[in-house]
C-alpha positions in Angstrom: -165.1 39.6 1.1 -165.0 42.2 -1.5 -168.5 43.4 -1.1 -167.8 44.8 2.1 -164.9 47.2 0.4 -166.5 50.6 0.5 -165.1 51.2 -3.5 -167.4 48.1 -4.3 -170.4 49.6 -2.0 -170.0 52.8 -3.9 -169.8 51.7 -7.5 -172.2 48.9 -7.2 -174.6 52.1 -5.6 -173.4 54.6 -9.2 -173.7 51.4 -11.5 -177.6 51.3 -9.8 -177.9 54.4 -10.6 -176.8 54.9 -13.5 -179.1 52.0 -14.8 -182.0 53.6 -13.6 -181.3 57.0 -15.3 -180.6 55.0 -18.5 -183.7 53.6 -18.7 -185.0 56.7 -19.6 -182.5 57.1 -22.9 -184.0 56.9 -26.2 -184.2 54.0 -27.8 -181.9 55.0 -30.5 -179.0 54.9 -27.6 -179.9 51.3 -27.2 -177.0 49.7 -28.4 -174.5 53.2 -28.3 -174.5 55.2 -25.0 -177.2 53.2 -22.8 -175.1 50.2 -23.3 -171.3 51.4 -23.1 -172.6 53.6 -19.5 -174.4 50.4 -17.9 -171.3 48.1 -19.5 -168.6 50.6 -17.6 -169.9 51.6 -14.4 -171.1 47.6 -14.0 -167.3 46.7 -14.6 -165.8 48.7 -12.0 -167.5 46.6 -9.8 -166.4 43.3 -11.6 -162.7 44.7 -11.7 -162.8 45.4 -7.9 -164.1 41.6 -7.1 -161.5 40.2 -9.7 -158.9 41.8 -8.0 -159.8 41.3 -4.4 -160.0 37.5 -5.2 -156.0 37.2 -6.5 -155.2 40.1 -3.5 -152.2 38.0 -2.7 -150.4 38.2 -6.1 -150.3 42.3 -5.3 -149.0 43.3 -8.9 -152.3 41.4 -10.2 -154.3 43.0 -7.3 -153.6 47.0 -8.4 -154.1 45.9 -11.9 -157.5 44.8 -11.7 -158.0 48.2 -9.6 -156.8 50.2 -12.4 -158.5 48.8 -14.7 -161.7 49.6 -12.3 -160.4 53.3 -11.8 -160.3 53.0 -16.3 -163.8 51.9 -16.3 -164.7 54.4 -13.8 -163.4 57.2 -15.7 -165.0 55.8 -19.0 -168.4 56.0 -17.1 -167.6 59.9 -16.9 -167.0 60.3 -20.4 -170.5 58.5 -20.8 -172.3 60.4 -18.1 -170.6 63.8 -20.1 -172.2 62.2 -23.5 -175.5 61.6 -21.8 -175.8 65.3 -20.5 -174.1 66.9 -23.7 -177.3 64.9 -25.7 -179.9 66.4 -23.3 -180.7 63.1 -21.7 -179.9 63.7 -18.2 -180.1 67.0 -16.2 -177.0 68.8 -14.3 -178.3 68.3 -11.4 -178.1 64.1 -12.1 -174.9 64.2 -13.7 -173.3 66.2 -10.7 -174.9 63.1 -8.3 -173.5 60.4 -10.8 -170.1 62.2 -10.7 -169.5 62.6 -7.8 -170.2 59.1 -6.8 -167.4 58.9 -9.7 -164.7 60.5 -8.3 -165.7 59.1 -4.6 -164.9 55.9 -6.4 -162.0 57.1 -7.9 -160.7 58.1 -4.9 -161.0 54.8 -3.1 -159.5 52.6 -5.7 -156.1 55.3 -5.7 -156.1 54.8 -2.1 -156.2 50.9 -2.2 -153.8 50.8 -5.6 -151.5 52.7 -3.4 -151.9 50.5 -0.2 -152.5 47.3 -1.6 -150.9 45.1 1.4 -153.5 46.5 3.2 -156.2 44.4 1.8 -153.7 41.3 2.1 -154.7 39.6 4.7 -151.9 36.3 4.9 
């Protein structure tokens, strides 16, 4: 099951997160950054089940994870915007990274080891 893949534990855990910290945006990001951040990091997560679900078609698999590891990298460039604008602190945008690049991480290893999640 693909909630049990650590990248899906992680980015479900970051697109928490980052929900939480975007509750506290102002209410002119409503429809701008609040929604593109929460839309991104909550389609990692989506991407990662897609994929896991059509695992046995492998070239269908690692694009599903790419497009997750484009999502995640899109939640960066949102988490940048939201510090840049003063809404978040270093501090949480370090946290929120690095859950970022964690993610990141996992989704090259399985894109580059996809047989190992097929289990025929």
């Amino acid at each position: 099951m693909y909630k049990r893949l650590k990248a899906y534990q992680v980015a479900f855990e970051l697109a928490m997160e980052v929900f939480e910290v975007s509750k506290n945006f102002p209410k002119e990001e409503r429809y701008a950054l609040t929604d593109q951040v929460r839309r991104s990091s909550r389609a990692v997560c989506a991407n990662i089940a897609e994929g896991y679900r059509k695992r046995i078609y492998e070239k269908h698999f690692v694009a599903k994870l790419t497009d997750a590891d484009m999502e995640n990298t899109e939640t960066q460039v949102w988490l940048d915007f939201a510090f840049s604008c003063n809404y978040i602190n270093m501090d949480t945008k370090s946290d929120l990274c690095s859950k970022t690049v964690e993610v990141g991480k996992l989704l090259g290893y399985m894109i580059g080891n996809p047989k190992k999640f097929n289990n025929k």
